[in-house]
C-alpha positions in Angstrom: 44.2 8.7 -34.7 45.2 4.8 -34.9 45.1 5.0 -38.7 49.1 3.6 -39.4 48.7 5.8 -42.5 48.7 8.9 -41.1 52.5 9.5 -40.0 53.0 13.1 -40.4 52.9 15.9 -39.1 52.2 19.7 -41.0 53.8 22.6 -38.6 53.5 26.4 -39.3 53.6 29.6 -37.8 52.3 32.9 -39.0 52.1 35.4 -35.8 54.2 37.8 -36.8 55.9 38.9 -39.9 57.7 35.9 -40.4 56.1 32.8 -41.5 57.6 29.1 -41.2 56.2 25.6 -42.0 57.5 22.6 -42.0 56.3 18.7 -42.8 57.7 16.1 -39.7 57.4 12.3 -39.7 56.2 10.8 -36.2 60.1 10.5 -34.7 60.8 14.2 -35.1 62.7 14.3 -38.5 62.1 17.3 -40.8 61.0 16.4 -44.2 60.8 19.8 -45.4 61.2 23.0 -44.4 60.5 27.0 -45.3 61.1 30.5 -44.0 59.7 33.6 -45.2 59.1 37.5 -44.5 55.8 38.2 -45.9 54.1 40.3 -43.4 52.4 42.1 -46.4 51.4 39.5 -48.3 50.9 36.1 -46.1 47.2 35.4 -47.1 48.7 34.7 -50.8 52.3 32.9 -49.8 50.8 30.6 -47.1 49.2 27.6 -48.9 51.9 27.8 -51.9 54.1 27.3 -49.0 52.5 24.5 -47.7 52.0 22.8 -50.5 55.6 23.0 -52.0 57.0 21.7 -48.5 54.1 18.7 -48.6 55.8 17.9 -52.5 59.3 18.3 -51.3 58.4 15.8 -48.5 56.9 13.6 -50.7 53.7 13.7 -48.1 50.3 13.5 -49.4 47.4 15.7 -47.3 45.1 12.2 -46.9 48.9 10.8 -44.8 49.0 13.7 -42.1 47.6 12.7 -38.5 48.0 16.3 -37.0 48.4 20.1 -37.7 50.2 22.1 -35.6 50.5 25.7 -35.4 50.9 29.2 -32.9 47.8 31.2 -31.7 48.9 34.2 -30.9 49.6 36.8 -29.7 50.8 38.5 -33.0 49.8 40.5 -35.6 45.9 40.4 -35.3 45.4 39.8 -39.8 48.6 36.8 -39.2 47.1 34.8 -36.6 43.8 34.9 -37.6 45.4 33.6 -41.6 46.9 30.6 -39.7 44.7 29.8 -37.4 41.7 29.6 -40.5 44.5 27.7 -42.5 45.3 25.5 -39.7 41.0 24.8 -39.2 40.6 24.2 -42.7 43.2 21.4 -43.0 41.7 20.0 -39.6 38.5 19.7 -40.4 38.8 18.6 -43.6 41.2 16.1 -43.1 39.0 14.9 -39.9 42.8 15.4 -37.7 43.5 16.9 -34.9 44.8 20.7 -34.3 47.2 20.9 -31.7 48.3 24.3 -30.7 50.8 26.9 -28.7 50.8 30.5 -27.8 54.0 32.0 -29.6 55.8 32.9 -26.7 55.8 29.4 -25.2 56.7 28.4 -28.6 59.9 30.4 -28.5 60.7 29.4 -25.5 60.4 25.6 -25.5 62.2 25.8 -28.8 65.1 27.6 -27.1 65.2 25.5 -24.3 65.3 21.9 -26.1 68.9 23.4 -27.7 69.7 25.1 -24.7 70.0 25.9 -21.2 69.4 28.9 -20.3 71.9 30.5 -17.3 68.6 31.5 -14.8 65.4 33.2 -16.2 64.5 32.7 -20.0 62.2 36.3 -21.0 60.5 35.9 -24.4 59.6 39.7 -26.1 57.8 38.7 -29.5 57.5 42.5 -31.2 53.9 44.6 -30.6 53.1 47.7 -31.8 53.8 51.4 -30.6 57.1 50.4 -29.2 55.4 47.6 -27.2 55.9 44.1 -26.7 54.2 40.9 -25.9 56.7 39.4 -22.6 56.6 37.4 -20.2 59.5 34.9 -18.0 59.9 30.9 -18.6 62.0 29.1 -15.8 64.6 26.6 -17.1 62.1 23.7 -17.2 60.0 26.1 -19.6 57.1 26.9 -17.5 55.4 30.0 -17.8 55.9 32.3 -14.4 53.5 34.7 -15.0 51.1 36.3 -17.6 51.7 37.3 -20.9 51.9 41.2 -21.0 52.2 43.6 -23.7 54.2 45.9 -21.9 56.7 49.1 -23.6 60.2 47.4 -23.7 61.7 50.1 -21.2 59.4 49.1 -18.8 59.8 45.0 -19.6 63.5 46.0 -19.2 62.9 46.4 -15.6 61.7 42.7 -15.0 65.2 41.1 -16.3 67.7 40.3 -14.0 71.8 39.9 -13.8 72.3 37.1 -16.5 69.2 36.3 -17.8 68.4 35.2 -20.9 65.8 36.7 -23.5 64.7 35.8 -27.0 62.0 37.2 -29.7 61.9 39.7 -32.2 61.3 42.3 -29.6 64.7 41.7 -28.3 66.1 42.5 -31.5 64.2 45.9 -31.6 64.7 47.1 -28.7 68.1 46.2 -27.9 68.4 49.5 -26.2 66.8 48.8 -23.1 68.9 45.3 -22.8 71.6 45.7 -19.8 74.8 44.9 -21.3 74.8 41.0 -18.9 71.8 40.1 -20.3 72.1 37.5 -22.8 70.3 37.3 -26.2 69.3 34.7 -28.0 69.7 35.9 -31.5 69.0 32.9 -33.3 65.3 32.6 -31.7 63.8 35.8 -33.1 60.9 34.1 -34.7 59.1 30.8 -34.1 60.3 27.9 -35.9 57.4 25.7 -37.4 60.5 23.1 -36.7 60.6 23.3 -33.2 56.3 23.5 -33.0 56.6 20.5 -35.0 58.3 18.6 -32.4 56.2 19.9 -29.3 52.8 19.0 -31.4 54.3 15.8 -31.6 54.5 14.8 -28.0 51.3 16.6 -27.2 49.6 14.3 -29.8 51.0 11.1 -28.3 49.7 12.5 -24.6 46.6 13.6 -26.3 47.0 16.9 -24.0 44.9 19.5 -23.6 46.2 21.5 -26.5 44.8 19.2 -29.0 41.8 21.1 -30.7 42.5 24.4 -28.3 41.5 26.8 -31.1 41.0 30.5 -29.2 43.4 33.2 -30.8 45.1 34.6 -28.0 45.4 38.2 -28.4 46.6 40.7 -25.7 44.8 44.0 -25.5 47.6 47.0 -25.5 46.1 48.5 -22.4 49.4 49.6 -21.2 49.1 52.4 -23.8 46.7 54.4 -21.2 48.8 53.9 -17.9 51.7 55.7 -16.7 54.5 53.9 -14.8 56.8 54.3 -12.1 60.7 53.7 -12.5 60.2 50.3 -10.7 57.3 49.2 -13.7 54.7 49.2 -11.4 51.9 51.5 -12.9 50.8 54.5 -11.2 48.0 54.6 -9.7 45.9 58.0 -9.9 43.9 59.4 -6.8 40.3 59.8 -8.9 38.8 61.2 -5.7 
């Protein structure tokens, strides 16, 4: 990690159907940058990818000190691609693998360009009109659990001028109360902004260096029932 060779940083993000890397030197400028929808065919388009952004950034693979890249929760085929991809070029190289859950991704992107008014929400789409949520506080800590909840019923946990972001908010724009605000430029993870967060955890050597575990969030919602509150109901088996 001391070798002065190694001065770059490869970021990507494959959790949903949208895939982004990028190449970063150590002071957070973007070398090179790409963003695709390829939710059908990201096993074939991810290391072309990478490779044409490490030419275009005149970076060689033997120069990078640290890969970066989400965990999850996503598409179940997506973040198991990256997260082999991201191994691979760890191990090989002999580098560290720094990583974040998409959500908090999202979120700490969105919240080093802006400030959100109160709560920030993060809905990153799920399947079966679900999605994965849960509520970051201006300083972009998590308040609670991630959830994969049906959006109606995530609807219920947003408040008079808060603030959400994801592809689920894009989706499900129905359920949105009119005075909540939407981040529209945040609908997928930018392998920019993970870039810049794996930077500063590989200078505090934090905990999320070598944190490998997908996260993935079982859909049990799908089985309960819920009262208008969001609470689930709670049957009498007796």
């Amino acid at each position: 990690m001391n070798n002065t060779a190694k001065q770059y940083i490869l970021a990507f993000d494959t959790a949903t159907e949208h895939f982004s890397v990028a190449v970063l030197n150590m002071q957070g400028k973007t070398l090179s940058s790409h963003n695709e929808l390829a939710f059908r065919h990201l096993s074939d388009n991810l290391h072309p990818a990478i490779e044409k952004c490490m030419q275009d950034a005149k970076v060689e693979f033997t120069e990078l000190c640290a890969i970066v890249c989400t965990k999850g929760p996503g598409s179940f085929t997506s973040v198991r691609v990256g997260l082999a991809a991201a191994k691979g070029f760890a191990f090989a190289l002999n580098i560290p693998l720094i990583t974040f859950n998409s959500l908090e991704a999202l979120a700490l992107g969105y919240i080093g360009q802006n400030e959100p008014n109160h709560h920030l929400h993060v809905w990153v789409e799920a399947h079966g009109g679900n999605v994965y949520c849960t509520t970051f506080n201006k300083a972009g800590e998590a308040l609670g659990d991630i959830e994969s909840l049906p959006a109606s019923i995530a609807a219920t946990k947003l408040n008079e001028n808060d603030t959400v972001i994801g592809s689920g908010c894009q989706k499900h724009a129905e359920h949105l109360p009119s005075t909540i605000k939407q981040g529209e430029e945040f609908a997928y993870v930018n392998a920019e902004h993970i870039g810049k967060l794996g930077i500063q955890a590989f200078r505090e050597n934090s905990e999320r260096v070598n944190d490998v575990k997908p996260l993935y969030i079982h859909p049990l919602h799908y089985h309960k029932t819920y009262n208008a509150d969001g609470t689930p109901i709670v049957k009498d088996e007796a």
